[in-house]
C-alpha positions in Angstrom: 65.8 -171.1 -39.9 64.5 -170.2 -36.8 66.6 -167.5 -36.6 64.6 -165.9 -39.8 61.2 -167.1 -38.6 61.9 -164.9 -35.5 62.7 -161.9 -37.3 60.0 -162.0 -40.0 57.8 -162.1 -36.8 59.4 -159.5 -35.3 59.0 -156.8 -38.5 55.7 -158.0 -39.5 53.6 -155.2 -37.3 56.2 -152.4 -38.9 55.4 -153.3 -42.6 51.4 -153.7 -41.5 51.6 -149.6 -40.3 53.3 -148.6 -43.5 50.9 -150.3 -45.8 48.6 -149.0 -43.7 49.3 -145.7 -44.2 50.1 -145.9 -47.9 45.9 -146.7 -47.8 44.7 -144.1 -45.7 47.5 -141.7 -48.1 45.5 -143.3 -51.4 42.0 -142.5 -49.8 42.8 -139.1 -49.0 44.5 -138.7 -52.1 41.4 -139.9 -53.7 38.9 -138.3 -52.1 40.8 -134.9 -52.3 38.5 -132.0 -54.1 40.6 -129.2 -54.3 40.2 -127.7 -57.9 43.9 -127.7 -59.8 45.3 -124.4 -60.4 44.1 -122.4 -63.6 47.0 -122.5 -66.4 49.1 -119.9 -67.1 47.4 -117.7 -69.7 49.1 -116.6 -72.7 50.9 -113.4 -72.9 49.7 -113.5 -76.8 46.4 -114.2 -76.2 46.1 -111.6 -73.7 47.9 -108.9 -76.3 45.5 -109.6 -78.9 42.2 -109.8 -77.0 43.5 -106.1 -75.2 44.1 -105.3 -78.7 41.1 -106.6 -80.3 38.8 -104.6 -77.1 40.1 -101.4 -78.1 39.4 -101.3 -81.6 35.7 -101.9 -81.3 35.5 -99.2 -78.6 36.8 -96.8 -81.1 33.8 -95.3 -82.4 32.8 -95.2 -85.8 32.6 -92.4 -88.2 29.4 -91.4 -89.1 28.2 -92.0 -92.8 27.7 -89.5 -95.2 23.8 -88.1 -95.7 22.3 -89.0 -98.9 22.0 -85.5 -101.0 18.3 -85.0 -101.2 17.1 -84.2 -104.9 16.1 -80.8 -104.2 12.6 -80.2 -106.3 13.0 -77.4 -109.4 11.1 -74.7 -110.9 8.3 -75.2 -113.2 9.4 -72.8 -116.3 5.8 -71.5 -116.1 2.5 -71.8 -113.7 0.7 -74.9 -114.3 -2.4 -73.4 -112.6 -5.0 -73.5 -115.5 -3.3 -75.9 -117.5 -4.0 -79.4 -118.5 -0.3 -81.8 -119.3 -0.8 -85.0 -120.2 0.7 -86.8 -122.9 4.1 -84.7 -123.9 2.1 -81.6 -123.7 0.3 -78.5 -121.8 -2.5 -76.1 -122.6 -3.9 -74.0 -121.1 -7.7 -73.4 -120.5 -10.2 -71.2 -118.5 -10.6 -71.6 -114.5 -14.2 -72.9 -114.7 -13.7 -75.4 -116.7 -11.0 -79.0 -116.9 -10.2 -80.6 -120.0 -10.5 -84.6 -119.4 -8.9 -87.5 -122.1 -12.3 -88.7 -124.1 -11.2 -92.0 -124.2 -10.9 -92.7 -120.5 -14.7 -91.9 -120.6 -15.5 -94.7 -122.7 -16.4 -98.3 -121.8 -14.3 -99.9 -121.3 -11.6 -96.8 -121.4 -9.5 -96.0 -124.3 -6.8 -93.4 -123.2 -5.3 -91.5 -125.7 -1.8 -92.1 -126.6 1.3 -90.2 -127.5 0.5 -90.2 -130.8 -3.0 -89.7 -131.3 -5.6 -88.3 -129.0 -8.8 -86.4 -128.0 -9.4 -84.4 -125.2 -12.5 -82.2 -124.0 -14.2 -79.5 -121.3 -17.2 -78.0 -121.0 -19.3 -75.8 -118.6 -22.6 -74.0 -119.1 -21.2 -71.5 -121.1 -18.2 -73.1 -122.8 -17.4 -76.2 -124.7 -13.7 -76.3 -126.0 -12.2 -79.5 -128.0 -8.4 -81.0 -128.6 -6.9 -83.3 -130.9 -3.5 -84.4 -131.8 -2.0 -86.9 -133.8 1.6 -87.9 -135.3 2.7 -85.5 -138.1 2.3 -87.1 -141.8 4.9 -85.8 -144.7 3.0 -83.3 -145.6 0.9 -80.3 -143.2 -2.3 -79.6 -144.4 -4.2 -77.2 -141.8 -7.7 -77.7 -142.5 -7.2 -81.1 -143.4 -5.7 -81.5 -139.5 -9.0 -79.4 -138.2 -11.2 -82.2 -139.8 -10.3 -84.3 -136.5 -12.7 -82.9 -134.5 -14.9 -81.2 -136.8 -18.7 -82.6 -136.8 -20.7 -83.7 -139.6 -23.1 -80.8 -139.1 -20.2 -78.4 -138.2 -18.5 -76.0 -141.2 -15.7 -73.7 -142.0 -17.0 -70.1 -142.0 -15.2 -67.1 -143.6 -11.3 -67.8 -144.3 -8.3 -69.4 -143.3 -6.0 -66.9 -140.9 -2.8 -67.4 -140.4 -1.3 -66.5 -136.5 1.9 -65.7 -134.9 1.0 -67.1 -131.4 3.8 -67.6 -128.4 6.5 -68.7 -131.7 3.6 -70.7 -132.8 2.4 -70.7 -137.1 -1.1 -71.1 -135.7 -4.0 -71.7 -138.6 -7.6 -70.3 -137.6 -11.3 -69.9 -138.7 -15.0 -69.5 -137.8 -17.0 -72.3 -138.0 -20.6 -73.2 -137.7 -21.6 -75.3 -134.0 -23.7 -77.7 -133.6 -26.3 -75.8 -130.9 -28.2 -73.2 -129.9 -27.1 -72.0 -126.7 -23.3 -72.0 -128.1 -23.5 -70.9 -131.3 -20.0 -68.7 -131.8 -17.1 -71.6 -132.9 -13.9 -71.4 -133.7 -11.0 -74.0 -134.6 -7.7 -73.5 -134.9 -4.5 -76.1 -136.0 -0.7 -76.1 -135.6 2.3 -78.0 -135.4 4.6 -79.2 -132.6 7.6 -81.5 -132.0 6.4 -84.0 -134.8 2.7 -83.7 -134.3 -0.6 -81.4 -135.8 -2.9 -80.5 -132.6 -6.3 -78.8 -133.6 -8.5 -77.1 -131.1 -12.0 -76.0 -131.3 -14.3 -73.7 -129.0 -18.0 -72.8 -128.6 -18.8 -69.5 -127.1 -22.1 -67.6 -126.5 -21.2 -64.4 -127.6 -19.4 -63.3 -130.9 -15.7 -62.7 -130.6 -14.5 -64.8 -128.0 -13.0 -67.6 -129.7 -9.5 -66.2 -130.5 -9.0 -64.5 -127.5 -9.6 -68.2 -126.1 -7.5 -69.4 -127.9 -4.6 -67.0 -127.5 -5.4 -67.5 -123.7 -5.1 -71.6 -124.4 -1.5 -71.2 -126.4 0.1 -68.6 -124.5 0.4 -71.9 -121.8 1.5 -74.2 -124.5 4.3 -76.7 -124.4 4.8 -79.8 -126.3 8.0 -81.9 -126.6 10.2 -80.8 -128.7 9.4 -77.4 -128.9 
């Protein structure tokens, strides 16, 4: 017993340095701040972002231009013309022919299928009306649209050949002195009757206007 008392004494500093040590080995181990080692990337992953980096460094092909509409050709000079409404006329340079209705108050444009337009200077008035074509084509009936009370036929009804035209004309009577040549004329186009009328100073000029007015017509169609 004594025996083993003895040697427990004698061993006892031996096992006192080990534990030691096993501490201070803890505490470093502990207190050790060297970052662990980055894992081993993957040979996939790397493939297919080396992949993926080439493709968008490929450049794109450029899109196609949209075609621009280019503009075409007027089939005649619009210079002197008034087109409103599915039509064109013609008229002289000092004077514009403006829709009647948009002068009202409050304005009443004129349609498609009826309508009233006018122009006039000091030494011209002219007058247009249109209006949907009925079952039966009666000239002077269609010239009665913009005729005035105190206005009336004069001489007879002549019938024109105008720009492929069966144009209807005649004289009439105007309503003042300082214009007091008229003429009025009536025709058909693309399912409607149009009648025009003109004051002039001077004898003579109303046909020639007129000729002058249909030579730039166009209605649709025609």
């Amino acid at each position: 017993m004594a025996t083993r008392k003895a040697s427990a004494k004698k061993y006892r500093p031996f096992l006192w340095a080990i534990s030691l040590a096993l501490s201070v080995s803890l505490a470093l181990a502990a207190c050790d701040t060297t970052p662990p080692a980055p894992p081993t990337p993957d040979p996939n992953a790397l493939i297919q972002a080396a992949v993926a980096a080439t493709l968008a460094s490929i450049p794109r092909p450029t899109s196609a231009p949209i075609p621009t509409i280019a503009p075409t050709s007027t089939p005649f000079s619009i210079e002197d013309v008034f087109c409103e409404y599915s039509f064109c006329i013609g008229h002289p340079k000092d004077l514009f022919l403006l829709d009647q209705g948009s002068t009202r108050q409050p304005p009443q444009p004129s349609t498609y299928g009826y309508g009233i337009i006018f122009g006039y200077s000091q030494t011209l008035f002219i007058e247009m009306a249109w209006t949907t074509s009925g079952t039966a084509y009666d000239p002077q009936n269609t010239m009665h649209y913009i005729l005035e009370e105190k206005e009336s036929l004069q001489g007879s009804l002549s019938p024109l050949l105008i720009e492929k035209l069966n144009v209807y004309y005649q004289p009439i009577s105007t309503v003042t002195t300082a214009l007091p040549y008229g003429g009025i004329a009536s025709w058909q186009c693309g399912g409607r009757d149009f009648a025009w009328k003109v004051y002039t100073p001077q004898d003579g000029m109303a046909s020639a206007l007129l000729k002058q007015a249909l030579e730039k017509f166009r209605c649709q169609g025609q």
